[in-house]
C-alpha positions as CSV (number, residue, x, y, z in Angstrom):
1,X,-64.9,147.8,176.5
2,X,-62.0,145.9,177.8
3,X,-58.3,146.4,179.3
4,X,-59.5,149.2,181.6
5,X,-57.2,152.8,181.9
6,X,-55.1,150.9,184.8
7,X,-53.8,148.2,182.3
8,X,-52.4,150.6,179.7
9,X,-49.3,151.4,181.0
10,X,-48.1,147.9,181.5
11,X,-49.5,146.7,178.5
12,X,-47.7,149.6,176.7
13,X,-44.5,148.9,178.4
14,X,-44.7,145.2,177.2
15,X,-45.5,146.2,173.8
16,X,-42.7,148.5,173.7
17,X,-40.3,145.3,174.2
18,X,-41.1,143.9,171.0
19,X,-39.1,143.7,167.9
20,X,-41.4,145.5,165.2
21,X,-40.7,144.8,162.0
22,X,-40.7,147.3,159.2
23,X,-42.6,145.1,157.4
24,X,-45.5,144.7,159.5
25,X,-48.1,147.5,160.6
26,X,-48.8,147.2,164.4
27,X,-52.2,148.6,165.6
28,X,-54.1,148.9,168.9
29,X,-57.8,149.7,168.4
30,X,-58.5,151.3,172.5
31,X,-62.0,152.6,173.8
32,X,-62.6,156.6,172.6
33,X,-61.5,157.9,176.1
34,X,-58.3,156.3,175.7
35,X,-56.7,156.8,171.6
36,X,-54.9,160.7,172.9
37,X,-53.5,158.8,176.1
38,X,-52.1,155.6,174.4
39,X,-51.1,157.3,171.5
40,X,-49.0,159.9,173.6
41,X,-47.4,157.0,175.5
42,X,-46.9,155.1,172.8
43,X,-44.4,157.8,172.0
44,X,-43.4,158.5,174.7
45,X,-41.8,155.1,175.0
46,X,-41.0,154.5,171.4
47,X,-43.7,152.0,171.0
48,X,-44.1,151.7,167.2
49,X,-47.5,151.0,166.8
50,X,-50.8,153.3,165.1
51,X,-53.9,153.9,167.3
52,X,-57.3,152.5,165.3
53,X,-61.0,153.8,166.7
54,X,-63.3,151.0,166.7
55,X,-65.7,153.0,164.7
56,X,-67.1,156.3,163.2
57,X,-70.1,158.6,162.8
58,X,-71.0,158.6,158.8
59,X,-71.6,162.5,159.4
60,X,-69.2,164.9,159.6
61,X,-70.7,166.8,162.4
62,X,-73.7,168.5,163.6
63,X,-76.7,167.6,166.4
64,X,-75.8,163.9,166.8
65,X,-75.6,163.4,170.7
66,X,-73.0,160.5,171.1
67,X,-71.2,160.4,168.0
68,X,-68.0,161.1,167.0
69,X,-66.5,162.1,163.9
70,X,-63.7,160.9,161.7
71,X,-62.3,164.3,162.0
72,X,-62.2,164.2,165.9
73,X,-61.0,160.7,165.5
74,X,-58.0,161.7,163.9
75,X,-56.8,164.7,166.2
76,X,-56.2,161.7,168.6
77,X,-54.1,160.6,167.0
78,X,-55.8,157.9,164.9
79,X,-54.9,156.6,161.7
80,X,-57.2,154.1,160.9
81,X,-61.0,153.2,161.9
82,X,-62.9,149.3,162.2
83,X,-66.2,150.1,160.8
84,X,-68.9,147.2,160.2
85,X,-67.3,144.8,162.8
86,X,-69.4,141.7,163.1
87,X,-70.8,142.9,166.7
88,X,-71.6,146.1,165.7
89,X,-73.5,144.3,162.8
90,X,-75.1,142.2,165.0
91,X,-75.5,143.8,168.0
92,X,-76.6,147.6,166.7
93,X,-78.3,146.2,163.7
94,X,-75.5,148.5,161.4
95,X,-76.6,147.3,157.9
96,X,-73.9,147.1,155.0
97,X,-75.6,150.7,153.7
98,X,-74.5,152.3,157.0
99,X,-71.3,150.9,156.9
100,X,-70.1,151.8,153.2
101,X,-71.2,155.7,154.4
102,X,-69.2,155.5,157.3
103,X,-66.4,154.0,154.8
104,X,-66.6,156.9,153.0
105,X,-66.8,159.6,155.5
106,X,-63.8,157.8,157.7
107,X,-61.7,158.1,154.5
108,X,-62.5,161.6,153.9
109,X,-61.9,163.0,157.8
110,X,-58.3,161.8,156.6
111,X,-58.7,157.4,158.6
112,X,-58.1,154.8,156.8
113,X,-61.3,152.4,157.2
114,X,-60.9,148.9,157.8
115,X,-64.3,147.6,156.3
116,X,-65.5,144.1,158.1
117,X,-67.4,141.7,156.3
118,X,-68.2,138.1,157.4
119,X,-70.6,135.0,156.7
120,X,-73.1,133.5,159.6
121,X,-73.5,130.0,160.4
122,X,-76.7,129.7,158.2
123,X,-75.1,131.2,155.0
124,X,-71.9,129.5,155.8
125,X,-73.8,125.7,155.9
126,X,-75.7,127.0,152.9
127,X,-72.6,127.2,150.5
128,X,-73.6,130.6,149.2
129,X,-70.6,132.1,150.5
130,X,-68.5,133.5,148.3
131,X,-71.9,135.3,146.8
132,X,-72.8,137.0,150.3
133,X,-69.6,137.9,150.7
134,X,-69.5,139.6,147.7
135,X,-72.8,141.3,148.3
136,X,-71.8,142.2,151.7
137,X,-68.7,143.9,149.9
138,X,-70.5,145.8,147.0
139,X,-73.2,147.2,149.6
140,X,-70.3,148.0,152.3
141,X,-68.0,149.6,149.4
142,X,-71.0,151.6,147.4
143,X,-69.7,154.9,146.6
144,X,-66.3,153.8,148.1
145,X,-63.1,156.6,146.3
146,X,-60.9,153.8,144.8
147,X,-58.0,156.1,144.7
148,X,-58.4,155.7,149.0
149,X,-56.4,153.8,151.1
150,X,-58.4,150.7,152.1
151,X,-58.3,147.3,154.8
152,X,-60.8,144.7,154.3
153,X,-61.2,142.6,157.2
154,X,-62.7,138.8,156.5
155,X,-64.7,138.0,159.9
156,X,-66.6,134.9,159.6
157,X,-68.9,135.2,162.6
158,X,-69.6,131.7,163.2
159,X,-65.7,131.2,163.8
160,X,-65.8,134.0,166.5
161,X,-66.2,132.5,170.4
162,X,-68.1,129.6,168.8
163,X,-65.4,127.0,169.5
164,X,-65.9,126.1,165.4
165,X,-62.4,127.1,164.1
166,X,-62.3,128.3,160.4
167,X,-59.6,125.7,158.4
168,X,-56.7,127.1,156.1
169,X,-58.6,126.1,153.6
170,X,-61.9,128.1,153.9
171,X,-59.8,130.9,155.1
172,X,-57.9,130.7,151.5
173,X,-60.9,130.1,149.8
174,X,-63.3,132.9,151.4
175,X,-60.3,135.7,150.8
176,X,-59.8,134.5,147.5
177,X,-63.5,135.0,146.7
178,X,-63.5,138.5,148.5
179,X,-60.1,139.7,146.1
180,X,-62.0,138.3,142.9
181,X,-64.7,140.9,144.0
182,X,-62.9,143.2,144.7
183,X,-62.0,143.2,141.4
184,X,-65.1,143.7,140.0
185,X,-66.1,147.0,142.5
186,X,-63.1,148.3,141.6
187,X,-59.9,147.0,139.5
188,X,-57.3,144.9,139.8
189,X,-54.9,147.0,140.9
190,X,-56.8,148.2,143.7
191,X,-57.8,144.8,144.5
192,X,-53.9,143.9,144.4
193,X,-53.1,146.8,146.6
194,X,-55.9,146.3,149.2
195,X,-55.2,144.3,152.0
196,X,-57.3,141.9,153.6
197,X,-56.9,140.8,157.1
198,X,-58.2,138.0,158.9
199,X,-60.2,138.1,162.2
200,X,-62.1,135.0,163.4
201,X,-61.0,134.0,166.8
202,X,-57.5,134.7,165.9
203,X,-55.2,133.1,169.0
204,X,-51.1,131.7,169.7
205,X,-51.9,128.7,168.9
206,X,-53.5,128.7,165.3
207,X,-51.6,132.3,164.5
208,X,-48.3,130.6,162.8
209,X,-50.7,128.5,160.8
210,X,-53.0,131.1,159.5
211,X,-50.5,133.3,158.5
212,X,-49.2,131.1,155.8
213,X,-52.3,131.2,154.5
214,X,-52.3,132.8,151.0
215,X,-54.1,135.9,151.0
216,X,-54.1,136.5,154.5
217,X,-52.0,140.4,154.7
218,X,-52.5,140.2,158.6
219,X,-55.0,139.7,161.0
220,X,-57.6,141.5,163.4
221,X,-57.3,140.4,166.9
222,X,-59.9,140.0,169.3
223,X,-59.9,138.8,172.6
224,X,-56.4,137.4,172.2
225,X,-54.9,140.9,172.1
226,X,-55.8,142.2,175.3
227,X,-52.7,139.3,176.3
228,X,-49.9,141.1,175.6
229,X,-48.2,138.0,175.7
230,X,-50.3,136.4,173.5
231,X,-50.4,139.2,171.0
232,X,-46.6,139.0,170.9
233,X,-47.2,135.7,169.6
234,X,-49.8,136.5,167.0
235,X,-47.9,139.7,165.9
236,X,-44.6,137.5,165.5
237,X,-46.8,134.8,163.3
238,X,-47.1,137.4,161.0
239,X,-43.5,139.0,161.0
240,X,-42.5,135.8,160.2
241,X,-45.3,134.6,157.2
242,X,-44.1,138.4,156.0
């Protein structure tokens, strides 16, 4: 619930300076009351970016006061949907169950779900990793269409506003371990063709470093994206791993 309605113009406007690569998907995930609004102006001023909801109701409609479907989502304007995010996780109590229906009804009111997974600081010092990632996955992905479009978004929570910053090398190792699983829920060409992102306290300063990362196809931004300067920086990381 950040960058309030009175900061979207100028953070449009700055966005709309940027040189967008072809290459590179740019995505802004706003609050419900804003996705029509940004995604108008983001036309309006040629902004070439897609709008993302930062989740999804698992039902396609009915008596289910403050929810909103995938279906809705998309006459906004959205394209794609974060579902599972490690604060919704930890602060709603969304289990992995929840998440892989939401997966599937997000893909089915025509978003593209980007399903976050992600290890706490007790699993992560246990060295069980790439096996609750994996589980995490399967539970998140059950019933999953593999014929879908699909993001998979690597969020270990104990690298998110901890001030414990996640190394190249676990980054590598962790994604690796999530594409060899992916393999197994699905095949190997859909595990090729999925892309996994990476989002655990993402900022400027380690951006270039993580993007040359091998397996990282982009990142999810937190708190660093509501700079637009900052984003800039992140965003031409990327462009420039790419």
């Amino acid at each position: 619930m950040n960058l309030p309605a009175s900061g979207i113009d100028h953070y449009l406007a700055a966005l709309a300076a940027w040189q967008i690569s072809d290459m590179v998907v740019l995505t802004v995930a706003p609050p419900f009351p804003f996705l029509s609004e940004i995604k108008a102006e983001a036309d309006v001023l040629g902004v070439r970016c897609e709008v993302a909801a930062q989740n999804c109701s698992e039902r396609p409609g009915g008596a289910l006061t403050g929810e909103v479907s995938a279906s809705m989502l998309r006459l906004t304007g959205a394209s794609t949907v974060i579902l599972g995010h490690s604060e919704r996780r930890a602060m709603f109590g969304e289990t992995s169950v929840r998440v892989a229906e939401k997966a599937v009804a997000a893909s089915a009111g025509g978003l593209i779900p980007i399903v976050c997974v992600g290890e706490a600081l007790e699993i992560r010092d246990s060295g069980d990793v790439s096996g609750f990632l994996c589980g995490q996955l399967q539970d998140s992905l059950s019933g999953f269409d593999p014929r879908q479009e699909l993001i998979v978004a690597y969020e270990p929570v104990w690298a998110i506003g901890t001030g414990r910053n996640a190394t190249p090398e676990v980054v590598a190792e962790a994604i690796a371990a999530m594409r060899e699983c992916l393999n197994t829920i699905f095949s190997e060409g859909k595990a090729g063709r999925t892309s996994i992102v990476y989002g655990g306290s993402v900022t400027a300063e380690n951006a270039s470093e993580l993007a040359a990362v091998a397996g990282v196809d982009g990142f999810l931004v937190g708190g660093a994206s509501l700079d637009a300067a900052e984003f800039r920086v992140i965003y031409d990381a990327v462009r420039k791993a790419i």
